[in-house]
PDB file with SEQRES, HELIX, SHEET and CRYST1 records, atoms N, CA, C and O in Angstrom:
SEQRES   1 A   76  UNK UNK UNK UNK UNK UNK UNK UNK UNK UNK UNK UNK UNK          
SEQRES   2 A   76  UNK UNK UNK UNK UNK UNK UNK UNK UNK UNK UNK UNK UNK          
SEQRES   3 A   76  UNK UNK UNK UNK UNK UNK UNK UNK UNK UNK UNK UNK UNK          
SEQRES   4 A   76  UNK UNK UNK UNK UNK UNK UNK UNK UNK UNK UNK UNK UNK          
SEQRES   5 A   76  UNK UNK UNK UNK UNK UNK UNK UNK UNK UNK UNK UNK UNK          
SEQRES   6 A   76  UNK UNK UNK UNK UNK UNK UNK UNK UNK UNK UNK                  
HELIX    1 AA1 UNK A   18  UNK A   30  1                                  13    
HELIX    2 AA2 UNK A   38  UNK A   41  1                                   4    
HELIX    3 AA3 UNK A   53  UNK A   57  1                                   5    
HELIX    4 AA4 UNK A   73  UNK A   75  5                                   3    
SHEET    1 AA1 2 UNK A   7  UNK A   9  0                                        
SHEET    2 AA1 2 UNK A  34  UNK A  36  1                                        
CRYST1    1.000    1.000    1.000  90.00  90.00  90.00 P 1           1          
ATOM      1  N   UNK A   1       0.844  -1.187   0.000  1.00  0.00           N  
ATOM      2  CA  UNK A   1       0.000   0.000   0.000  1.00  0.00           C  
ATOM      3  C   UNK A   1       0.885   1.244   0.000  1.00  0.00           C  
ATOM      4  O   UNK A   1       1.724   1.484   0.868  1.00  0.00           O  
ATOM      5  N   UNK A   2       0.596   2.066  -1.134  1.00  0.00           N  
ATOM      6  CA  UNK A   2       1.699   3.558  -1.011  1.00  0.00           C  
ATOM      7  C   UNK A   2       1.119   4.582   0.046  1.00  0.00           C  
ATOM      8  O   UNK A   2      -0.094   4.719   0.209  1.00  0.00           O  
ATOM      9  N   UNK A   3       1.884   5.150   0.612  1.00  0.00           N  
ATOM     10  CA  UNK A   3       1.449   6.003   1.790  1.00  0.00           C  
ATOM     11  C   UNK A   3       0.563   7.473   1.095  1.00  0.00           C  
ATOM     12  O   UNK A   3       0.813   7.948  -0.013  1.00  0.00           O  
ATOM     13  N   UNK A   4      -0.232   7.871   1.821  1.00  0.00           N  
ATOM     14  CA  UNK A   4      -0.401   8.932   1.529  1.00  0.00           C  
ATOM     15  C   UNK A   4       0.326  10.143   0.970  1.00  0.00           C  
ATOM     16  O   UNK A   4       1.508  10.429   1.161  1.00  0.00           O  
ATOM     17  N   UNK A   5      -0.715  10.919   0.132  1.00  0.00           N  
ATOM     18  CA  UNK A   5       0.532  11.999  -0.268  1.00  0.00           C  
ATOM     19  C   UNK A   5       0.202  13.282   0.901  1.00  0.00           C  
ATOM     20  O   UNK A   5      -0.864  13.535   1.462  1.00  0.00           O  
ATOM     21  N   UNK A   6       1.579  13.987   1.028  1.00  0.00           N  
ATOM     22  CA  UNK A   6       1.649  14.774   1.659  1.00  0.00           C  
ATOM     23  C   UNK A   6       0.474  16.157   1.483  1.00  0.00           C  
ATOM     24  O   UNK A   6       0.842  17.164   0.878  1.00  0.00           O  
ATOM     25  N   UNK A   7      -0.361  16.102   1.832  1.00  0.00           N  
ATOM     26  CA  UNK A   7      -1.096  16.768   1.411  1.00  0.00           C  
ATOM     27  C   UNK A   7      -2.812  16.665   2.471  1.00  0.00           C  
ATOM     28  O   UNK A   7      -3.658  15.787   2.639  1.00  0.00           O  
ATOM     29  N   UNK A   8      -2.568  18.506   3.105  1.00  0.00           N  
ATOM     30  CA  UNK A   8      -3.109  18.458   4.128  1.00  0.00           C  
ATOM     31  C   UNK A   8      -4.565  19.565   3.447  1.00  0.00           C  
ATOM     32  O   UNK A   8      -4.375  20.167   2.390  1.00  0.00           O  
ATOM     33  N   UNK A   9      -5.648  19.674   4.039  1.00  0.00           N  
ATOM     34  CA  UNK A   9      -6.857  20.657   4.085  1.00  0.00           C  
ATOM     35  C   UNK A   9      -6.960  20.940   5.823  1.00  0.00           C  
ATOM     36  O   UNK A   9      -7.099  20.053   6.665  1.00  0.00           O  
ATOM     37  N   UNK A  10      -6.872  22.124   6.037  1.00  0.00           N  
ATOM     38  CA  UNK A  10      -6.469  22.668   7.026  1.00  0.00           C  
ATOM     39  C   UNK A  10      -8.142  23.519   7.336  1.00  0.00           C  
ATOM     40  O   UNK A  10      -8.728  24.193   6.489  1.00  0.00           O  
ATOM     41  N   UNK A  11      -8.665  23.236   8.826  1.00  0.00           N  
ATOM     42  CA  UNK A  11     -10.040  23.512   8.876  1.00  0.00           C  
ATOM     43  C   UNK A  11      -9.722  24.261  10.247  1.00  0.00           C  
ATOM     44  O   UNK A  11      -8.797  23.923  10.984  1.00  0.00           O  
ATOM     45  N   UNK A  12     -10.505  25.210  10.477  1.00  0.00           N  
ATOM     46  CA  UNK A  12     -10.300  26.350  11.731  1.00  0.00           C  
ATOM     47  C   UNK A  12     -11.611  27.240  11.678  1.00  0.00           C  
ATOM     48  O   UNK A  12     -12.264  27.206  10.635  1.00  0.00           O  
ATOM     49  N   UNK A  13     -12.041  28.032  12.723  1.00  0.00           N  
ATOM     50  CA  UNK A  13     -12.662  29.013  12.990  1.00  0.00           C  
ATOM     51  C   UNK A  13     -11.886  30.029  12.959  1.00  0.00           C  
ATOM     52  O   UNK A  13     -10.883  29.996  13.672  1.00  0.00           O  
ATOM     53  N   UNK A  14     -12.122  31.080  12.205  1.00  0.00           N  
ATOM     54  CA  UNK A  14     -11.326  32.479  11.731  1.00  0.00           C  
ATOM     55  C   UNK A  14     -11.194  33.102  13.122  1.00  0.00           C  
ATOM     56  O   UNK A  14     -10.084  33.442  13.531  1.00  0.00           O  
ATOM     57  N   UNK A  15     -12.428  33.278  13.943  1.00  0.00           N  
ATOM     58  CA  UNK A  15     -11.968  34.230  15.108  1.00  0.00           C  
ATOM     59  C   UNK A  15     -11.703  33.868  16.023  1.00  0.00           C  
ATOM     60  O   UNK A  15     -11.551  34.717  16.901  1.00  0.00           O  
ATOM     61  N   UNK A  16     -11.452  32.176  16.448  1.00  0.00           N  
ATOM     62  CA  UNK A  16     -11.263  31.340  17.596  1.00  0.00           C  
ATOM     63  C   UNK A  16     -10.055  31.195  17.277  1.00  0.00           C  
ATOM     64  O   UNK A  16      -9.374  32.012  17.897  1.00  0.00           O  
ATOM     65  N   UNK A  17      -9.338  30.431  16.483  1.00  0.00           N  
ATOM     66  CA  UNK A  17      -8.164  29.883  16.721  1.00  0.00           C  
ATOM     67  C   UNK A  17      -7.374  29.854  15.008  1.00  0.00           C  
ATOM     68  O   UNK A  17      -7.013  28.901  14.317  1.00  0.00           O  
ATOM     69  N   UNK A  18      -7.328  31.423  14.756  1.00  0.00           N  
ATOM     70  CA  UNK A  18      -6.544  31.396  13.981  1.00  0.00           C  
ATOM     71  C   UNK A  18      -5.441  31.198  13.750  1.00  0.00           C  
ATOM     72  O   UNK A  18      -5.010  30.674  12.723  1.00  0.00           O  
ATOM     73  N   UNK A  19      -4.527  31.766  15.102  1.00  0.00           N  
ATOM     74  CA  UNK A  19      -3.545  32.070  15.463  1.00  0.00           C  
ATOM     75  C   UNK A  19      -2.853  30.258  15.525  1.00  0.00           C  
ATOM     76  O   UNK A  19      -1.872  29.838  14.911  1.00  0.00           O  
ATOM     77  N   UNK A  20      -3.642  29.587  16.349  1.00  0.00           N  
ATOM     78  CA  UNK A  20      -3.119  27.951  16.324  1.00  0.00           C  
ATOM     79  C   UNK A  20      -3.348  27.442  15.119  1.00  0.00           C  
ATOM     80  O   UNK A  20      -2.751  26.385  14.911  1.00  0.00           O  
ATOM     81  N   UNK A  21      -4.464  28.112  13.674  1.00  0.00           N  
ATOM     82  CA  UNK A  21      -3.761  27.524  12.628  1.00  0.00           C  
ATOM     83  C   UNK A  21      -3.130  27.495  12.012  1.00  0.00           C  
ATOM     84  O   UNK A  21      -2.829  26.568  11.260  1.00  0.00           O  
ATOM     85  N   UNK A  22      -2.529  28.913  12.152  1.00  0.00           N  
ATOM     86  CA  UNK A  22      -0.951  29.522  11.301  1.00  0.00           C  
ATOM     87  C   UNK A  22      -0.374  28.674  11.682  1.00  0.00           C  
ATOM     88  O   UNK A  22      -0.443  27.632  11.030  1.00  0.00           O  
ATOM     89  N   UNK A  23       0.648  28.706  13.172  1.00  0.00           N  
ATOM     90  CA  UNK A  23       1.103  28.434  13.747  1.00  0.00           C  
ATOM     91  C   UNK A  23       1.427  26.205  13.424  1.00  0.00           C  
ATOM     92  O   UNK A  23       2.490  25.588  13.491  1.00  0.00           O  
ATOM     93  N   UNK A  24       0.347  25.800  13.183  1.00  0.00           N  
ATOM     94  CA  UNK A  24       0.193  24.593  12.032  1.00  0.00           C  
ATOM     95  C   UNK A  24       0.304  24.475  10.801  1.00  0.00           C  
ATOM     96  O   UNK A  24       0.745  23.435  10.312  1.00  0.00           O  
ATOM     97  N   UNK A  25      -0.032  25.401  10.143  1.00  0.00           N  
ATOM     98  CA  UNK A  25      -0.283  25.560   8.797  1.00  0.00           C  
ATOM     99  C   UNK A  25       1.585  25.789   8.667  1.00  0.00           C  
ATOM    100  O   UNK A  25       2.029  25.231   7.664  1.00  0.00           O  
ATOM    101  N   UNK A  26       2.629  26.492   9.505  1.00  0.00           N  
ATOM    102  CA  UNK A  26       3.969  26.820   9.031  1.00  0.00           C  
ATOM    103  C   UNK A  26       4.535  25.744   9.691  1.00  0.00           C  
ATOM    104  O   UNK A  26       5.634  25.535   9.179  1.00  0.00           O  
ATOM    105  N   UNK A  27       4.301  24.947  10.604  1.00  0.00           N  
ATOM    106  CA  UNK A  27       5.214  23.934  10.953  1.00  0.00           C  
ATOM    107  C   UNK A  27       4.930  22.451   9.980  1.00  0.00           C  
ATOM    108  O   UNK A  27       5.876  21.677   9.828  1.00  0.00           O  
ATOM    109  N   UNK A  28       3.625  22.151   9.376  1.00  0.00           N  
ATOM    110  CA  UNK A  28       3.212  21.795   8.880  1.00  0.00           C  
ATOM    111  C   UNK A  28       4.371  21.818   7.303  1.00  0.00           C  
ATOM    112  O   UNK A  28       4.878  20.924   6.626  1.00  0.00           O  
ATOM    113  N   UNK A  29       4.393  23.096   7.256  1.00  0.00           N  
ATOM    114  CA  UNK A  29       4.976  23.348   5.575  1.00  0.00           C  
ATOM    115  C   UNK A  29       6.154  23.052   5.571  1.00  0.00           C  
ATOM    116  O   UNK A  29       6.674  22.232   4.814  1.00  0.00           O  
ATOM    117  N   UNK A  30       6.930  23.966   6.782  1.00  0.00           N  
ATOM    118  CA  UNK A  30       8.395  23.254   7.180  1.00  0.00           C  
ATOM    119  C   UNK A  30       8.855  21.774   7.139  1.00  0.00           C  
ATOM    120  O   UNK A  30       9.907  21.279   6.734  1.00  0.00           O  
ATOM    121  N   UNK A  31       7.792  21.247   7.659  1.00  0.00           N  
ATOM    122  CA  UNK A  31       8.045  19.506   7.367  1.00  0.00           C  
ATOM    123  C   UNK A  31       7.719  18.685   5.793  1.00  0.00           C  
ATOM    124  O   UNK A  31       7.848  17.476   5.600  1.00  0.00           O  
ATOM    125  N   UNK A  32       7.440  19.324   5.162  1.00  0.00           N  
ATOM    126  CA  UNK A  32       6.933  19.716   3.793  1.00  0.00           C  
ATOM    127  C   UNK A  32       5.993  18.685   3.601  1.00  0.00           C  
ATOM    128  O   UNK A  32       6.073  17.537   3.163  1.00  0.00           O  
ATOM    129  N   UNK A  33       4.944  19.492   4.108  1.00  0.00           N  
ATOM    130  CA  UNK A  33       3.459  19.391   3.922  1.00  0.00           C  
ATOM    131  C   UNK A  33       3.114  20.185   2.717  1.00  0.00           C  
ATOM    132  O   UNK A  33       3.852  21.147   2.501  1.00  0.00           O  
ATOM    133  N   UNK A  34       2.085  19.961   1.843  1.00  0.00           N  
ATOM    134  CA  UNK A  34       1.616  21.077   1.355  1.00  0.00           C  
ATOM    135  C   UNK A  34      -0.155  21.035   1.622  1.00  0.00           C  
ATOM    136  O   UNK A  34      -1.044  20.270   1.249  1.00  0.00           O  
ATOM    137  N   UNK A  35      -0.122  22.139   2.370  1.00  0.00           N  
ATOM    138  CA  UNK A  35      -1.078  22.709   3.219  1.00  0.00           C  
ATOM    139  C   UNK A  35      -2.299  23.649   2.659  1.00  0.00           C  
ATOM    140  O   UNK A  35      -1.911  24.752   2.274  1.00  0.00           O  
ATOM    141  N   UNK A  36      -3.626  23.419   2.553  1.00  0.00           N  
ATOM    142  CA  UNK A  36      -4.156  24.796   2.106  1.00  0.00           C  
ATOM    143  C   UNK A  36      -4.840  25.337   3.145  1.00  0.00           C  
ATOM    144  O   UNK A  36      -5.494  24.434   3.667  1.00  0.00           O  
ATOM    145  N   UNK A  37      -5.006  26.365   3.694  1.00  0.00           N  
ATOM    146  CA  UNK A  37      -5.579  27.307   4.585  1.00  0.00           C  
ATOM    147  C   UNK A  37      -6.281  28.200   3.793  1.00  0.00           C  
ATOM    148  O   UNK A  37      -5.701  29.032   3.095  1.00  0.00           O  
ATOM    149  N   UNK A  38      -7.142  28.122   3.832  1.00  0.00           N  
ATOM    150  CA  UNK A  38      -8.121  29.358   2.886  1.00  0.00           C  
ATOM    151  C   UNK A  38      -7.562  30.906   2.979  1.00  0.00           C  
ATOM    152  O   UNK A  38      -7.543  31.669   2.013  1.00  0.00           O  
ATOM    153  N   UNK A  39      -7.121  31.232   4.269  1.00  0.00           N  
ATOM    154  CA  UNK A  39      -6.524  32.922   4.003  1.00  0.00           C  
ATOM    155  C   UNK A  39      -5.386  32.938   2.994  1.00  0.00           C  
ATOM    156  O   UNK A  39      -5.257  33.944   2.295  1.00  0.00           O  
ATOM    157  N   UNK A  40      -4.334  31.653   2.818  1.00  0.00           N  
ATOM    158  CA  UNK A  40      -3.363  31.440   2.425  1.00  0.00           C  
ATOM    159  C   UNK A  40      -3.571  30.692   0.755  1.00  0.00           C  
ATOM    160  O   UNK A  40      -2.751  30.477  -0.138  1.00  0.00           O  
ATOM    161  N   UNK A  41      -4.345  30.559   0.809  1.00  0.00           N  
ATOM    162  CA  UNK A  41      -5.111  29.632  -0.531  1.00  0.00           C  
ATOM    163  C   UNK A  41      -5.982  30.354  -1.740  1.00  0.00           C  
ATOM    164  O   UNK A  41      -5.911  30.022  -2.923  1.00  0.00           O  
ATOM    165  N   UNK A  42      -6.758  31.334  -1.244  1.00  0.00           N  
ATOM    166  CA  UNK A  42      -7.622  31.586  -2.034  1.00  0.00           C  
ATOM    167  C   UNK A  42      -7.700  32.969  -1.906  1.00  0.00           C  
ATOM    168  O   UNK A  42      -7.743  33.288  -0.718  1.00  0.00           O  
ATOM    169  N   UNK A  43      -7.741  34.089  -2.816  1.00  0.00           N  
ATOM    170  CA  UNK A  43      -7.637  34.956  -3.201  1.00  0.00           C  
ATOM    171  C   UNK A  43      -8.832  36.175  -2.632  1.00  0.00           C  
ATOM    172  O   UNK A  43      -8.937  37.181  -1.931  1.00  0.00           O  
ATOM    173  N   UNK A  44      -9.833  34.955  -3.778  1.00  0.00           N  
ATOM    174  CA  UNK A  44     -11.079  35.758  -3.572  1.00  0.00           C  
ATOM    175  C   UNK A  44     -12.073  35.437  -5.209  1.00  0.00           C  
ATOM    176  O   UNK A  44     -11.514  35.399  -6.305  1.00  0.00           O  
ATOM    177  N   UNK A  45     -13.271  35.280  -5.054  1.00  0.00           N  
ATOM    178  CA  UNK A  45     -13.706  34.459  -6.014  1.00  0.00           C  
ATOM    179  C   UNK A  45     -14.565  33.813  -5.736  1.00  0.00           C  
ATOM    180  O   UNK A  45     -15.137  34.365  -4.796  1.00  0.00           O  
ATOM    181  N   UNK A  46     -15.204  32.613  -6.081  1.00  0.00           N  
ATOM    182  CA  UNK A  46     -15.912  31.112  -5.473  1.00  0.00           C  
ATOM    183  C   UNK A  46     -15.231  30.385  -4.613  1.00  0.00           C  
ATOM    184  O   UNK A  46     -14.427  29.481  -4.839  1.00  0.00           O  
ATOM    185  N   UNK A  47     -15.816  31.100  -3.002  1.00  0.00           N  
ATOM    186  CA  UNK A  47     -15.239  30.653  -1.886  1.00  0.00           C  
ATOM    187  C   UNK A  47     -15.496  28.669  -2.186  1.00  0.00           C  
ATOM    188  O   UNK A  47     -14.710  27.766  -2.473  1.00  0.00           O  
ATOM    189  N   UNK A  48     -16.782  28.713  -1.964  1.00  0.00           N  
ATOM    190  CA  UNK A  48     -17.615  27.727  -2.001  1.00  0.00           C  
ATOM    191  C   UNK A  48     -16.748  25.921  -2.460  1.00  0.00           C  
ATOM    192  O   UNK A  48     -16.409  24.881  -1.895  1.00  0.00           O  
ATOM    193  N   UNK A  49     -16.753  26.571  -3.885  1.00  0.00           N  
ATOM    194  CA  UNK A  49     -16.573  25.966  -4.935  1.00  0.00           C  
ATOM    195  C   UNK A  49     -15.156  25.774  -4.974  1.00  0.00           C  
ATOM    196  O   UNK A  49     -14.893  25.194  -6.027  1.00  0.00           O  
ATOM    197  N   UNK A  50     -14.324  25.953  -4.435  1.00  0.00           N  
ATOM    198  CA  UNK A  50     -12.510  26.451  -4.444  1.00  0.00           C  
ATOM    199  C   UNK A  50     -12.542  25.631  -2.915  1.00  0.00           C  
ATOM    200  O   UNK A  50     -11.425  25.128  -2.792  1.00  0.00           O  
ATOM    201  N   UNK A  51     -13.185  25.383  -1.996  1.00  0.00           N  
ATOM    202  CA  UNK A  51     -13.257  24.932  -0.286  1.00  0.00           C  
ATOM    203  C   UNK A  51     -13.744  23.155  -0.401  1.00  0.00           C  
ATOM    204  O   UNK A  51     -13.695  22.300   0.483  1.00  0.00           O  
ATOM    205  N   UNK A  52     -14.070  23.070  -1.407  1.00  0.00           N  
ATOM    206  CA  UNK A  52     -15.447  21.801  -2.017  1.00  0.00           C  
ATOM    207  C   UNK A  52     -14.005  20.985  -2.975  1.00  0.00           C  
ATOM    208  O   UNK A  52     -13.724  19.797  -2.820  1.00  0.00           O  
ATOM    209  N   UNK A  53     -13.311  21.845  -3.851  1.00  0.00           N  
ATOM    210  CA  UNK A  53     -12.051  21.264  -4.817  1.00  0.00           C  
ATOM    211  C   UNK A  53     -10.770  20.878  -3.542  1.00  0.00           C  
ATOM    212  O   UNK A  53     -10.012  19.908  -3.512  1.00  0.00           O  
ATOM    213  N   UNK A  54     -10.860  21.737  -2.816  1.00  0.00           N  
ATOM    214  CA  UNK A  54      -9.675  21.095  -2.226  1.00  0.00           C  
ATOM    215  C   UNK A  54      -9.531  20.262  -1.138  1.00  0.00           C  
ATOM    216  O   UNK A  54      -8.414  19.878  -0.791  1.00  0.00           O  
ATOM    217  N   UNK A  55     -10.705  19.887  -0.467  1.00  0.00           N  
ATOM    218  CA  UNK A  55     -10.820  18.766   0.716  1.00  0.00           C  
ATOM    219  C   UNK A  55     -10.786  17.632  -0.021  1.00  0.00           C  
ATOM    220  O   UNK A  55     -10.209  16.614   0.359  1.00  0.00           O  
ATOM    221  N   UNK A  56     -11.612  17.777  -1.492  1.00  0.00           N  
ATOM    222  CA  UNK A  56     -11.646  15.988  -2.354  1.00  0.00           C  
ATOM    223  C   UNK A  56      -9.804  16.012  -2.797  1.00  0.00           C  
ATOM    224  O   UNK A  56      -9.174  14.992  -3.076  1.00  0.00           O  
ATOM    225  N   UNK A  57      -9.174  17.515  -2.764  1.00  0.00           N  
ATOM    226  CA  UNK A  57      -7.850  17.185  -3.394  1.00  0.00           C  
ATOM    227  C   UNK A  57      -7.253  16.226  -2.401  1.00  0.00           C  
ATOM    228  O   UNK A  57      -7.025  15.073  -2.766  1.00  0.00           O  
ATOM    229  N   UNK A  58      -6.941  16.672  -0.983  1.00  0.00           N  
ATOM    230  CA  UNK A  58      -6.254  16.762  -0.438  1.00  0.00           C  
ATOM    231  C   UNK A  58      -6.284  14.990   0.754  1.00  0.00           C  
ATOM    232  O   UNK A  58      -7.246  14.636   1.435  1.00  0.00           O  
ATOM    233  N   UNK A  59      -5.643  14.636   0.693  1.00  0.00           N  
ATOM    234  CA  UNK A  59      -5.188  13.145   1.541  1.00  0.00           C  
ATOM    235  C   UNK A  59      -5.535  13.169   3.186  1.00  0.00           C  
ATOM    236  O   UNK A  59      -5.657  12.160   3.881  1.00  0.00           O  
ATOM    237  N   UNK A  60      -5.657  14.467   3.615  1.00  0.00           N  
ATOM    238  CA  UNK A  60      -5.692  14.487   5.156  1.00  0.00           C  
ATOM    239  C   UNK A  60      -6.269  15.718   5.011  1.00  0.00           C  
ATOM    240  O   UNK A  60      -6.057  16.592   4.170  1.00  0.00           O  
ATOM    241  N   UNK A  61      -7.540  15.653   6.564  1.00  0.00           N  
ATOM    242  CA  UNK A  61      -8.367  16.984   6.757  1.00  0.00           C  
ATOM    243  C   UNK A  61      -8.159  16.851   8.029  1.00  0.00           C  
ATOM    244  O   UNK A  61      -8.446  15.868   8.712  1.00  0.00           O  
ATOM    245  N   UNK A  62      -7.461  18.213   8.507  1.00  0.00           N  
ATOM    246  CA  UNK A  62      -7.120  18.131   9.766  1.00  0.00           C  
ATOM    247  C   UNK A  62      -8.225  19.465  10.026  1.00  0.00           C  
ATOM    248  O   UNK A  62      -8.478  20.463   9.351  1.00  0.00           O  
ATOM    249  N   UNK A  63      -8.825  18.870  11.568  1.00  0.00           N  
ATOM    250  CA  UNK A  63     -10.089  20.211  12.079  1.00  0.00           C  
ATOM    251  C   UNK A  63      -9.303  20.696  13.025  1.00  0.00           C  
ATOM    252  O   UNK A  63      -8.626  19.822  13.568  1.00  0.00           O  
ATOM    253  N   UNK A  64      -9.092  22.138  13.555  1.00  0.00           N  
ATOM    254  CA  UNK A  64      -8.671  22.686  14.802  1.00  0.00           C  
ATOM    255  C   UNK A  64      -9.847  22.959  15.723  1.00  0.00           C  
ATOM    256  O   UNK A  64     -10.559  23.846  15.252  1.00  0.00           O  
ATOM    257  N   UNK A  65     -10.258  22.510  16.822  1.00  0.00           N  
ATOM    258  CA  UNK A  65     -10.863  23.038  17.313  1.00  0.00           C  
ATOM    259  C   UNK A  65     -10.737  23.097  18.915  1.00  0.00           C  
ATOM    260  O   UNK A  65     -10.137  22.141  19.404  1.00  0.00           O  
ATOM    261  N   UNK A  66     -11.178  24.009  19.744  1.00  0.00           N  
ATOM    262  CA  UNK A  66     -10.966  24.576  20.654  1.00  0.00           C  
ATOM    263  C   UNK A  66     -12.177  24.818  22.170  1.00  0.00           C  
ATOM    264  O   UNK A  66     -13.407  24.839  22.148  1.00  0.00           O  
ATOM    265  N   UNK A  67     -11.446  24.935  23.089  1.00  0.00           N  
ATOM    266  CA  UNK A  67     -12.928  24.559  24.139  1.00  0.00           C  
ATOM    267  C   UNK A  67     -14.067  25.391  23.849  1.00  0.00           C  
ATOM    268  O   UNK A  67     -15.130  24.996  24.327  1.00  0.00           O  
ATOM    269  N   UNK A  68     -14.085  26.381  23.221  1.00  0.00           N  
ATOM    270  CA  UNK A  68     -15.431  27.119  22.884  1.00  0.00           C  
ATOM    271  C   UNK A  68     -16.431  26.653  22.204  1.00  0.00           C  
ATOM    272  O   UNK A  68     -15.884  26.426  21.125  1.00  0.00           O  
ATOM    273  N   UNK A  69     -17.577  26.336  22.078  1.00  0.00           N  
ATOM    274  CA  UNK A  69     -18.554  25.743  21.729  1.00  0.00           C  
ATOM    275  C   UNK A  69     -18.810  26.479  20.362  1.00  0.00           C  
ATOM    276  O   UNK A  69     -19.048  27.673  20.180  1.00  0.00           O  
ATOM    277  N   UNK A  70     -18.693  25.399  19.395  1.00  0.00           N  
ATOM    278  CA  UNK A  70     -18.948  25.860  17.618  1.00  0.00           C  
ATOM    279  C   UNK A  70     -20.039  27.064  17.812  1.00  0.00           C  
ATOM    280  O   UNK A  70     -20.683  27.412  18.801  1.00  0.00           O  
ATOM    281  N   UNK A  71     -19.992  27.511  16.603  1.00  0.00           N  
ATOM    282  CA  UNK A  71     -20.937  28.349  16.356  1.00  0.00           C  
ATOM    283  C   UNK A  71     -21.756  29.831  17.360  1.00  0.00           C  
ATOM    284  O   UNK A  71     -22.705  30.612  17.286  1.00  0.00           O  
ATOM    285  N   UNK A  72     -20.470  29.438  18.339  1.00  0.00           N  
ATOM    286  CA  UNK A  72     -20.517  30.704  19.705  1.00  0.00           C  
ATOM    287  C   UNK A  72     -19.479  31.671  19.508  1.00  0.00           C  
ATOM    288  O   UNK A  72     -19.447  32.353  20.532  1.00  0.00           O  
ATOM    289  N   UNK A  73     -18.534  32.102  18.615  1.00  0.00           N  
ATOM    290  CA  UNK A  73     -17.530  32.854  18.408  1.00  0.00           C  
ATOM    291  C   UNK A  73     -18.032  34.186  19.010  1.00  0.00           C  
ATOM    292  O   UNK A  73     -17.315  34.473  19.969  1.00  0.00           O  
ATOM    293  N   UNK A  74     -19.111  35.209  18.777  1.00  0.00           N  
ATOM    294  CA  UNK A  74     -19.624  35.900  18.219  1.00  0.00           C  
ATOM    295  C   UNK A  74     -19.573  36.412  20.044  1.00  0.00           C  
ATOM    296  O   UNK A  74     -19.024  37.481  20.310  1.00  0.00           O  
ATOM    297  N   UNK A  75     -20.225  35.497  21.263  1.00  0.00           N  
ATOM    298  CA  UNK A  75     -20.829  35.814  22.229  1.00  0.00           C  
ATOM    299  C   UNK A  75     -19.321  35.499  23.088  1.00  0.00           C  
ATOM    300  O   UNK A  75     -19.493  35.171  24.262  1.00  0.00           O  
ATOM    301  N   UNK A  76     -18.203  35.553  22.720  1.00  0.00           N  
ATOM    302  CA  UNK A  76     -16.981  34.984  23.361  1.00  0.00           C  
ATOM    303  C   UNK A  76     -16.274  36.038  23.540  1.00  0.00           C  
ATOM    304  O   UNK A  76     -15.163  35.955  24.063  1.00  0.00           O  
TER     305      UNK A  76                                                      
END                                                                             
C-alpha cells in the first residue's frame, strides 16, 4: 500500500483559533506538507466551490478546534 501523499486541508474558525492555525499551517509546511488554509489559498472568487475542490484534493483533513462551543464565536 503507497502512503499517503503529503497533502493536508487545514479547517479552523477564523476568530477562535486562527492564530493555532498559522502556527500549524507553518510547521506543517516546514516539514513539507503542502497545506491549504483558505486565508493562504484563495484569493477571492468562489469561496464555495474552491473549499469543495480542495478537501476531495487533499489526503488528510485536519479540524482545529478549541474549548469554545462551535458556532458561539460571536458571544466569546
Amino acid at each position: 500500500m503507497a502512503a499517503p501523499s503529503p497533502t493536508v486541508f487545514l479547517s479552523y474558525r477564523r476568530h477562535i483559533s486562527s492564530f493555532i492555525a498559522r502556527s500549524i499551517f507553518m510547521d506543517l509546511r516546514q516539514h513539507g506538507y503542502d497545506v491549504f488554509m483558505d486565508v493562504e489559498s484563495i484569493n477571492s472568487g468562489q469561496f464555495e466551490r474552491i473549499i469543495l475542490a480542495q478537501i476531495a484534493a487533499r489526503a488528510h483533513f485536519l479540524v482545529i478546534l478549541t474549548d469554545l462551543p462551535l458556532g458561539n464565536e460571536a458571544t466569546h
